[in-house]
C-alpha positions as CSV (number, residue, x, y, z in Angstrom):
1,X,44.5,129.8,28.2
2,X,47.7,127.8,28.2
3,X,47.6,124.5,26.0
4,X,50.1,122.5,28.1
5,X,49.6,119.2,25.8
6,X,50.2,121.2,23.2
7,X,53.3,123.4,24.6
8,X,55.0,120.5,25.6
9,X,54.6,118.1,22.4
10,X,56.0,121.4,20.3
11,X,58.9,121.5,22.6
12,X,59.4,117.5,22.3
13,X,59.4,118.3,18.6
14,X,61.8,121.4,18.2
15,X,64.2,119.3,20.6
16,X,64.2,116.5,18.7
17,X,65.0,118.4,15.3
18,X,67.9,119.8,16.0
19,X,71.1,118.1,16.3
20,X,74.5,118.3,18.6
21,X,76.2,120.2,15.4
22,X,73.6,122.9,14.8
23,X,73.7,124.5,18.1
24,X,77.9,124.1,18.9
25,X,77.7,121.1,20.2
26,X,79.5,118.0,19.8
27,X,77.8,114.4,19.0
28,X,79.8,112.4,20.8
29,X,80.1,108.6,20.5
30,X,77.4,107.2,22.7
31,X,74.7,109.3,21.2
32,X,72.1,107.0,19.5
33,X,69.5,108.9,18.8
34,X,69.2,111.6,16.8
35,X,68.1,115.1,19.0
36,X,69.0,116.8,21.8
37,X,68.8,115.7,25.3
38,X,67.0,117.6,27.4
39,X,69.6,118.1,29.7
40,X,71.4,119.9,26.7
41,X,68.2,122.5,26.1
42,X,68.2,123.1,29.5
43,X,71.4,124.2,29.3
44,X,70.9,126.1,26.5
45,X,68.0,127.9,27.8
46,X,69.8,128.5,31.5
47,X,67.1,126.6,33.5
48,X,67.4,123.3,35.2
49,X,67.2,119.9,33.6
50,X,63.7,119.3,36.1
51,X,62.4,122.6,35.0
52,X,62.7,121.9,31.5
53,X,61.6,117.9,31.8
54,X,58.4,118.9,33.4
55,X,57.3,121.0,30.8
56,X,57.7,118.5,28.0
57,X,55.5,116.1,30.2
58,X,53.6,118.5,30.6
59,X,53.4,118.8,34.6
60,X,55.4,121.6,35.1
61,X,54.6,125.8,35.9
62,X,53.5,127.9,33.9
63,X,56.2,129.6,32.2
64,X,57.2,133.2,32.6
65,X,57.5,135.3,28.9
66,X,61.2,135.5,30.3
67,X,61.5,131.5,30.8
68,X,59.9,131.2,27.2
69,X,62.3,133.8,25.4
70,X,64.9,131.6,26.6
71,X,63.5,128.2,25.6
72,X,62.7,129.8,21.8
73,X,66.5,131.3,21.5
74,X,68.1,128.0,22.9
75,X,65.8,126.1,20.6
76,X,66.3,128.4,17.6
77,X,63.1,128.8,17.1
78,X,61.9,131.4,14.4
79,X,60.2,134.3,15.2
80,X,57.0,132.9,13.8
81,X,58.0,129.6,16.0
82,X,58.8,131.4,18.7
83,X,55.0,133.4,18.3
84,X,53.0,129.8,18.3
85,X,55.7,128.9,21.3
86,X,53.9,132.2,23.8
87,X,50.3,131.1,22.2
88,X,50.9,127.5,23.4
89,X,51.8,128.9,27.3
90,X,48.5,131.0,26.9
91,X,50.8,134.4,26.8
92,X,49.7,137.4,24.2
93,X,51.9,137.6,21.3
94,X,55.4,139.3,22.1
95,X,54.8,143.0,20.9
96,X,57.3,144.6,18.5
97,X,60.2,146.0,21.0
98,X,60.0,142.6,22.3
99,X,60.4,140.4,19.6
100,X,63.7,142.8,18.5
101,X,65.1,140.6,21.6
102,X,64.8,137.3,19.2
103,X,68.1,136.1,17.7
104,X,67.5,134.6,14.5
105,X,67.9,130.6,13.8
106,X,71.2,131.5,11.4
107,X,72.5,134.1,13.6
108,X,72.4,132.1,16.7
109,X,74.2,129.0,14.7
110,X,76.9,131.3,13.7
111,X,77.2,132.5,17.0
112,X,77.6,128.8,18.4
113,X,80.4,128.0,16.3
114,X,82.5,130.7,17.9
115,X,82.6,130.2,21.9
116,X,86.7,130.4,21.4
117,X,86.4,133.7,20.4
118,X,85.1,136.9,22.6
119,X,82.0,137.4,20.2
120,X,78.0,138.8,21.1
121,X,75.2,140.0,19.8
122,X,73.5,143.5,20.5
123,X,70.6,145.1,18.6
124,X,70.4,148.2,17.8
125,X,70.2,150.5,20.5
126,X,73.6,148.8,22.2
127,X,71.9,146.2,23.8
128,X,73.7,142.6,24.3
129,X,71.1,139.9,23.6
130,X,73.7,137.1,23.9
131,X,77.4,136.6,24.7
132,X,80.1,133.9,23.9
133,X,82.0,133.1,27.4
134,X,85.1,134.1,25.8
135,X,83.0,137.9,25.2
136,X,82.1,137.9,29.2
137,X,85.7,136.8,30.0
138,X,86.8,140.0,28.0
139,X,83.4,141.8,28.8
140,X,82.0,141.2,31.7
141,X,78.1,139.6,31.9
142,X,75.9,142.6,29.8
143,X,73.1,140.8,29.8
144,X,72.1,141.3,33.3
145,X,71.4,144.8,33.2
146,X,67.9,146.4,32.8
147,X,65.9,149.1,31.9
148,X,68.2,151.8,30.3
149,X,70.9,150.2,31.3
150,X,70.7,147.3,29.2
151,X,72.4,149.6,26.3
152,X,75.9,150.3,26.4
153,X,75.6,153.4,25.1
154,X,73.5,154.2,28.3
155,X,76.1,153.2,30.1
156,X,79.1,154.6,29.0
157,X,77.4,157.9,29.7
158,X,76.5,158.0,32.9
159,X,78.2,154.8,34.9
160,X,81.8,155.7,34.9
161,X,83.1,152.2,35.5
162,X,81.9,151.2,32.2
163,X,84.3,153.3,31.0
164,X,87.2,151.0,32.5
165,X,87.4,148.7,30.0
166,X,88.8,151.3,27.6
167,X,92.0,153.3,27.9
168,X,91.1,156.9,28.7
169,X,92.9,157.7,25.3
170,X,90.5,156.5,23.5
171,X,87.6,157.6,25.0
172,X,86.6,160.5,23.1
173,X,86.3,158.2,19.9
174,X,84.3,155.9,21.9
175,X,81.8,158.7,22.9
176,X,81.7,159.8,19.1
177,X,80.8,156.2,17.7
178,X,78.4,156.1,20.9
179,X,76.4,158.9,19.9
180,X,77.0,158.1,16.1
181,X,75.0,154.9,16.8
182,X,72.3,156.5,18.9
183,X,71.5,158.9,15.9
184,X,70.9,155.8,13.8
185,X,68.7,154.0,15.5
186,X,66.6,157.5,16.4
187,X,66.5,158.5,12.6
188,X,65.0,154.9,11.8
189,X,62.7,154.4,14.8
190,X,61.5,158.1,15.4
191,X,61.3,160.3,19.0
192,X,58.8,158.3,19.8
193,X,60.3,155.0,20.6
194,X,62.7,153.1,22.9
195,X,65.4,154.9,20.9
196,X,63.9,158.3,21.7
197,X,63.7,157.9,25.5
198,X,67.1,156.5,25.1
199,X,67.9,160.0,24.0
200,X,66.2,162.2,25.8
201,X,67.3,160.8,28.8
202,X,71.3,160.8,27.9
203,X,70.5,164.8,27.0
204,X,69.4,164.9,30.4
205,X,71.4,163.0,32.3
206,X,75.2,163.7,30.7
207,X,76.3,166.8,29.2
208,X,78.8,165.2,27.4
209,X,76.1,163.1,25.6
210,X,74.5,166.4,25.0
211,X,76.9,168.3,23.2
212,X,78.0,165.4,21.2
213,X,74.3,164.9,20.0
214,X,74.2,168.8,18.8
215,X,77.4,167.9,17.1
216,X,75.7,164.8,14.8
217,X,79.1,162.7,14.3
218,X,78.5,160.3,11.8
219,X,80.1,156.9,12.0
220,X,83.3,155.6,9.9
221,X,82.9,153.5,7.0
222,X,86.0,151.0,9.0
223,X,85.9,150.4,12.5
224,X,89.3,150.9,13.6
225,X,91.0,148.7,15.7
226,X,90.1,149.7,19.8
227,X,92.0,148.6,22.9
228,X,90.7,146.6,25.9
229,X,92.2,146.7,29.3
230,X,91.5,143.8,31.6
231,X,92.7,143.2,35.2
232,X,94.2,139.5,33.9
233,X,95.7,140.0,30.7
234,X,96.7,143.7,30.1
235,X,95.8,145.7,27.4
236,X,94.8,144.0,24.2
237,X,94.3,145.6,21.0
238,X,91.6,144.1,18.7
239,X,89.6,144.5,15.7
240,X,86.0,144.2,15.5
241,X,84.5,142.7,12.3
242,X,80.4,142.8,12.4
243,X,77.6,140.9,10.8
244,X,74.5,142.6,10.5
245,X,71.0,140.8,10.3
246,X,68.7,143.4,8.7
247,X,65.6,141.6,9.4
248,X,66.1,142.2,12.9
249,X,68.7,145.1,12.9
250,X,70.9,142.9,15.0
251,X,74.5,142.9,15.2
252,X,77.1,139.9,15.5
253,X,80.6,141.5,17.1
254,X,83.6,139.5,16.6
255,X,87.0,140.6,18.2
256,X,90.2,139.2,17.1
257,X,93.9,139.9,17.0
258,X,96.4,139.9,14.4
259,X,98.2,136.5,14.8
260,X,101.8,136.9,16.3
261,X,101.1,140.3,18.2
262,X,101.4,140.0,22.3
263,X,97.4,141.2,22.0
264,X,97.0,137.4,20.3
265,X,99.1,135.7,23.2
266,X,96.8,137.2,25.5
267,X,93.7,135.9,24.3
268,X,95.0,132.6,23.8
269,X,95.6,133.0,27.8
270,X,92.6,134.6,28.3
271,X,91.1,131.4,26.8
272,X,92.7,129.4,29.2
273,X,92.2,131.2,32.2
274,X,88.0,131.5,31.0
275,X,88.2,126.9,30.5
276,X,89.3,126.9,34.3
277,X,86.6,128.6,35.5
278,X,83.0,126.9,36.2
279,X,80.5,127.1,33.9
């Protein structure tokens, strides 16, 4: 049974701990208390300022385990936070292969500090959990995506237009790293896991996947630099430097170009051109 009392005085709390600064945000000058508004978790969590204000009332529904995944990443809840947070809405605890979804507190406050840069973080088996807009300027949106094809390894097997954001030069080494990764995450999680029917069905579905997987390519101990095509900008070549979170085996990609290079003038544009669209 949902505590709504409860649910909404832990969310009155949370948002009142953090400030402007830990979550990317600015403080601003008329700001004269400490917190955040709610207007700014609501934007943090995607939902609408009513949605969020009614359940801090408490008047409001009863919220959906997707609605509260939300809320506990743009609070930056903890996994053990964001536990009590399901308990409070009367939902059973997140099971495993869910709570891999949950970005850390100190990843998530990295990630904030980096919205000029194309930047995300996926788990491991390629699935993006969260994106900087400068990432979905470069990207595309690959959160939206479900089922298998939430991971990009998925993907870039058997949806050709994934593909497109890659020269076809270099998409052999592309497919190699794919399947590199893919063997990772099955040696650590087993056949018998999201990882395995990953597998299985890229054996089944792409026979490129297939051969590749009998092949056992093992990834490079430096991640070259890889080139990006986009319909805006051109080609851009960048490098991508990663932070791992072992805890969660979560992955923090940042791309960036070597200062001077026409692939730096073009982010700097692609910057520009991402401000003057709407949020």
């Amino acid at each position: 049974m949902a505590d709504r009392a409860g649910l909404a005085a832990f969310l009155r709390a949370r948002r009142e701990a953090l400030q402007p600064e830990d979550v990317g945000l600015p403080r601003g000058r008329r700001r004269r208390t400490g917190g955040l508004r709610r207007e700014e978790v609501a934007a943090l969590c995607d939902m609408s300022v009513d949605y969020y204000s009614r359940l801090e009332q408490p008047r409001g529904p009863h919220p959906s385990e997707q609605m509260l995944a939300a809320i506990a990443r743009g609070l930056h809840l903890s996994l053990e936070e964001r536990d009590h947070l399901f308990q409070l809405a009367g939902h059973a605890l997140p099971g495993r292969v869910r709570r891999d979804d949950h970005i850390t507190p100190g990843m998530m406050r990295i990630l904030d500090r980096l919205e000029d840069t194309p930047a995300q973080v996926m788990n491991h088996l390629g699935e993006t959990l969260k994106q900087t807009r400068m990432a979905v300027a470069l990207l595309g949106d690959e959160t939206v995506y479900t089922g298998l094809a939430r991971s990009a390894h998925y993907r870039w097997f058997t949806d050709p237009a994934s593909r497109l954001v890659h020269p076809e030069s270099d998409h052999p080494e592309q497919s190699r790293q794919m399947v590199a990764d893919l063997h990772g995450a099955y040696a650590r999680d087993g056949g018998d896991s999201r990882a395995g029917a990953l597998v299985d069905a890229l054996r089944e579905e792409s026979p490129e996947f297939a051969g590749l997987w009998h092949e056992r390519p093992v990834l490079a101990p430096y991640c070259a630099s890889k080139h990006f095509r986009h319909p805006q900008v051109g080609t851009l070549e960048l490098h991508c430097q990663t932070l791992v979170d072992p805890d969660q085996s979560h992955r923090l990609l940042v791309y960036t170009a070597v200062p001077g290079t026409e692939s730096h003038t073009s982010l700097r544009l692609l910057s520009v051109l991402d401000q003057s669209l709407p949020a």
